[in-house]
C-alpha positions in Angstrom: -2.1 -13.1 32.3 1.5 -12.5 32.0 1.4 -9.5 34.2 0.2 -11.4 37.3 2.6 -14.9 37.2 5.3 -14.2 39.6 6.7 -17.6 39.8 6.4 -20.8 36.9 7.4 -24.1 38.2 7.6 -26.1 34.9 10.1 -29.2 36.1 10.2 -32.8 34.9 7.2 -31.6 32.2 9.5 -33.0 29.3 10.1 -29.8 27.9 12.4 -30.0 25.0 14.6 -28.3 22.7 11.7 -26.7 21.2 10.2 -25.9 24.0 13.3 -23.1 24.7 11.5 -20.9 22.1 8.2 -20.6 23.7 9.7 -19.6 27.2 11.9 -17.3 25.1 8.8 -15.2 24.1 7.3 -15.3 28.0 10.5 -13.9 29.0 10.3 -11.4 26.2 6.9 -10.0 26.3 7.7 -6.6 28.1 4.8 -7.6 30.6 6.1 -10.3 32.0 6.7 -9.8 35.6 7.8 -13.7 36.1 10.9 -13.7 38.7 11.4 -17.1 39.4 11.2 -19.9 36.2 12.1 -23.7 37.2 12.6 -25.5 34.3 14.7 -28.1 36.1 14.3 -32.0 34.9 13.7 -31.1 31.3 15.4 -31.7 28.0 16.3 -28.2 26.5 19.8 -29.0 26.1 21.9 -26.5 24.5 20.0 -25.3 21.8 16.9 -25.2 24.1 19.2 -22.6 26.3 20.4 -20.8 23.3 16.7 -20.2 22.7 15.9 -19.3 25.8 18.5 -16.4 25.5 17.1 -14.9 23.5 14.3 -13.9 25.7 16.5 -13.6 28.6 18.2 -10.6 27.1 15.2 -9.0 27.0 13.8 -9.9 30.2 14.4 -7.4 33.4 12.1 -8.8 36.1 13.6 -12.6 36.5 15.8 -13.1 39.2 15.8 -16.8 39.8 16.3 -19.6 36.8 16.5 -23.1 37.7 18.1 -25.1 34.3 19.3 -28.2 36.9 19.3 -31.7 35.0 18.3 -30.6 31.1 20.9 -32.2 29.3 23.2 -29.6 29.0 26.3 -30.8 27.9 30.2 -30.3 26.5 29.1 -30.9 23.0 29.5 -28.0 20.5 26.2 -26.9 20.9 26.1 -26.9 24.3 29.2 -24.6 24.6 27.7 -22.4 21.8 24.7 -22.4 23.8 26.5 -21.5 27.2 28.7 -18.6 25.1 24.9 -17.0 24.7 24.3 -17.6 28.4 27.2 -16.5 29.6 26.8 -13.0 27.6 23.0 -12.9 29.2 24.5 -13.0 32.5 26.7 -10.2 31.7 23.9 -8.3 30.3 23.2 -5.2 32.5 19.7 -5.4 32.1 19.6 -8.3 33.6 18.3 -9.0 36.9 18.9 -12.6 37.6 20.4 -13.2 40.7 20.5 -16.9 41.2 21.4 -19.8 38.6 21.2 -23.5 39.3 23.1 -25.7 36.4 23.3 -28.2 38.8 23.2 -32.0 36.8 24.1 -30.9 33.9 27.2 -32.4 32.2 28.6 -28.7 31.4 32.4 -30.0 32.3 35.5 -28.0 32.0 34.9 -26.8 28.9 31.7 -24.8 29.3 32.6 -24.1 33.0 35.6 -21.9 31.3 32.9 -20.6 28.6 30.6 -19.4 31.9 33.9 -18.3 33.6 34.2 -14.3 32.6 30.7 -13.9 33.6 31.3 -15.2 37.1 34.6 -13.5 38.3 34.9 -11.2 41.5 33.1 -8.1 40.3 30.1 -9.5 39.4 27.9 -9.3 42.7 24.9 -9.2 40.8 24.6 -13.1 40.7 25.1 -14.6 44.7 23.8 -17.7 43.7 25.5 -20.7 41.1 24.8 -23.8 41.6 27.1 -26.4 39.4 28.2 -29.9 40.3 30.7 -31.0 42.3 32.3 -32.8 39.7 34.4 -30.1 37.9 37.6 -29.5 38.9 37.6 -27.8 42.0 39.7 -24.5 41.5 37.2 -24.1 38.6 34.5 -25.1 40.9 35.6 -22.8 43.5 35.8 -19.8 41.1 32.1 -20.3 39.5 30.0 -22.0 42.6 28.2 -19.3 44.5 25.9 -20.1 47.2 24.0 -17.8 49.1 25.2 -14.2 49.6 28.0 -14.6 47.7 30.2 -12.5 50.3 28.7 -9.3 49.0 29.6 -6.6 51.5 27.2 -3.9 52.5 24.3 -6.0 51.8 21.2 -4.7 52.9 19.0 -6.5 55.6 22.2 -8.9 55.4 22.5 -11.2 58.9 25.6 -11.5 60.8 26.8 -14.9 61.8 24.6 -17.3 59.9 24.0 -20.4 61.3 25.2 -23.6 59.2 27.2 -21.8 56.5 30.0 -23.9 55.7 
């Protein structure tokens, strides 16, 4: 079964903590060929991420991850948890290409932890979504939306209408 699920929509399902571990081994099994997981409305907080990372480093076919609105927060777990995240997203094996975080509490703190992952020559990731409410030169130096800017894209448009 885990070779044909291309997409798995699992928000507001009241995932929790626990819950992190059991994705962790669908993104791990080395036929999973799942691109898009929406976890988005659950209650993994910080350890539920760090669990989840675990699987993400071994995962190669995800490209999107939705994590908007799981509790993830500026406690010490929840920075430990978004050190783990950040070093997924700087894995090479990785394929994820978009992120949302939006509606979590991450703050300044664990916007700084996220930071080295996110600077200029990562093109990799062209979409990350966080909330308006960090400081905004941090917000402008992590928030991706979209293409990102990425030149030579391929199939790329020219003159988009309504980007902002």
């Amino acid at each position: 079964m885990l070779s044909s699920v291309h997409q798995l929509h699992l928000s507001y399902c009241g995932i929790t903590t626990e819950g992190g571990e059991a994705l962790s081994d669908v993104l791990e099994n080395s036929r999973s060929i799942l691109e898009v997981l929406n976890l988005s409305g659950n209650k993994l907080r910080g350890p539920g991420l760090a669990k989840l990372c675990k699987g993400l480093n071994e995962n190669t076919a995800l490209q999107k991850l939705m994590l908007a609105d799981n509790n993830i927060d500026q406690e010490e777990e929840d920075l430990i948890a978004l050190d783990l995240f950040k070093d997924c997203l700087l894995n090479k094996n990785l394929n994820v290409t978009s992120v949302d975080l939006m509606w979590n509490r991450i703050g300044e703190a664990g916007a700084m932890v996220l930071l080295p992952a996110l600077g200029p020559e990562n093109t990799k990731i062209t979409e990350f979504l966080v909330d308006l409410t960090l400081p905004m030169p941090l917000f402008e130096q992590i928030f991706r939306k979209g293409g990102g800017g990425k030149k030579g894209k391929k199939g790329g448009k020219k003159g988009k209408k309504g980007k902002k």
